[in-house]
C-alpha positions as CSV (number, residue, x, y, z in Angstrom):
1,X,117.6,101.0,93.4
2,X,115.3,102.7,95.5
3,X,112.6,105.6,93.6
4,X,113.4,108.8,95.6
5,X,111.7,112.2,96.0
6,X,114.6,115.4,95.6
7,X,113.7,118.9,96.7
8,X,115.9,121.2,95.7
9,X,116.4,124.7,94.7
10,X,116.7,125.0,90.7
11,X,118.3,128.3,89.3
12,X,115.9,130.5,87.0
13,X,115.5,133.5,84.5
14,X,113.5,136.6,83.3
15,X,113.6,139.2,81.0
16,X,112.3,142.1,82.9
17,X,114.7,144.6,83.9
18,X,115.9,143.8,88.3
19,X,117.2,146.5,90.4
20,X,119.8,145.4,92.4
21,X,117.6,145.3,95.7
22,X,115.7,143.0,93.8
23,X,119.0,141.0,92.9
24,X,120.2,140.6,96.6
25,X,116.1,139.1,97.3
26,X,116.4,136.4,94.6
27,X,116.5,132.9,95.9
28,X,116.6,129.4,93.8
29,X,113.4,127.6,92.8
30,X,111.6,125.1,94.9
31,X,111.6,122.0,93.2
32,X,110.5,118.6,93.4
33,X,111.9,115.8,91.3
34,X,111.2,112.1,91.4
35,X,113.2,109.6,89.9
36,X,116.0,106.5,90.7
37,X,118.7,107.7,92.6
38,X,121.7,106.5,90.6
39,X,124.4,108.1,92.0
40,X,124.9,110.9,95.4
41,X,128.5,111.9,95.6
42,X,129.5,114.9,97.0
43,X,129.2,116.6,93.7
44,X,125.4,115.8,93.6
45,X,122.5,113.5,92.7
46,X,122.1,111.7,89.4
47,X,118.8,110.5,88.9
48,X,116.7,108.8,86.2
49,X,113.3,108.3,85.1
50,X,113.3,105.0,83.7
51,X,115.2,101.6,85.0
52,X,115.4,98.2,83.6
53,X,115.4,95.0,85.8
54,X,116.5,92.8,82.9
55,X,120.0,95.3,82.5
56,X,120.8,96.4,86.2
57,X,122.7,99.6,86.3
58,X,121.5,100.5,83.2
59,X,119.2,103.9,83.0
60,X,117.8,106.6,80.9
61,X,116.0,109.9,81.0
62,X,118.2,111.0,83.6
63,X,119.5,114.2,85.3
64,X,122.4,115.9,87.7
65,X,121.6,118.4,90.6
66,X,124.7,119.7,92.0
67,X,124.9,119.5,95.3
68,X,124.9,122.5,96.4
69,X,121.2,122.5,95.4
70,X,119.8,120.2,97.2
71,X,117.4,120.8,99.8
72,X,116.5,117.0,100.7
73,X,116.1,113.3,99.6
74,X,113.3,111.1,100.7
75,X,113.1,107.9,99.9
76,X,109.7,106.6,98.6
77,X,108.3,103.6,99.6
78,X,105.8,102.5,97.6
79,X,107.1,98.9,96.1
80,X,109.7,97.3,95.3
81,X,112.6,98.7,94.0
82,X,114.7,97.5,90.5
83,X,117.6,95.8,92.6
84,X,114.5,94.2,95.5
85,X,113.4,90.8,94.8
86,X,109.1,90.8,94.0
């Protein structure tokens, strides 16, 4: 299980009053998550923060972006991963 880089566009709130031309200009959030990508489905992207070698497929701290959020997945390359031998 590779460590991957997600950009997506995350959904937001304010308070402040919005005019509608200020409605129509709203866009989602530019955001950049890294994590273990668990699962990509064509519902969206599970991924987690911590993996443990010892218990494969097993995960925590984890979270779903719907797909129709997401910008782009990189992988990242910068060891092994939790199923790669050392």
């Amino acid at each position: 299980m590779k460590a991957v880089l997600v950009v997506w566009l995350d959904a937001w709130q304010e308070q402040n009053e919005v005019t509608t031309a200020d409605a129509e200009a709203h866009r989602g959030y530019e955001t950049h998550s890294v994590g273990y990508l668990v699962s990509d489905t064509e519902a969206g992207v599970t991924l987690a923060m911590d993996g443990f070698p010892s218990h494969p497929n097993h995960y925590k701290t984890h979270a779903f972006i719907p797909a129709g959020m997401l910008v782009e997945i990189i992988p990242l390359r910068t060891g092994p991963g939790l199923d790669d031998d050392a």
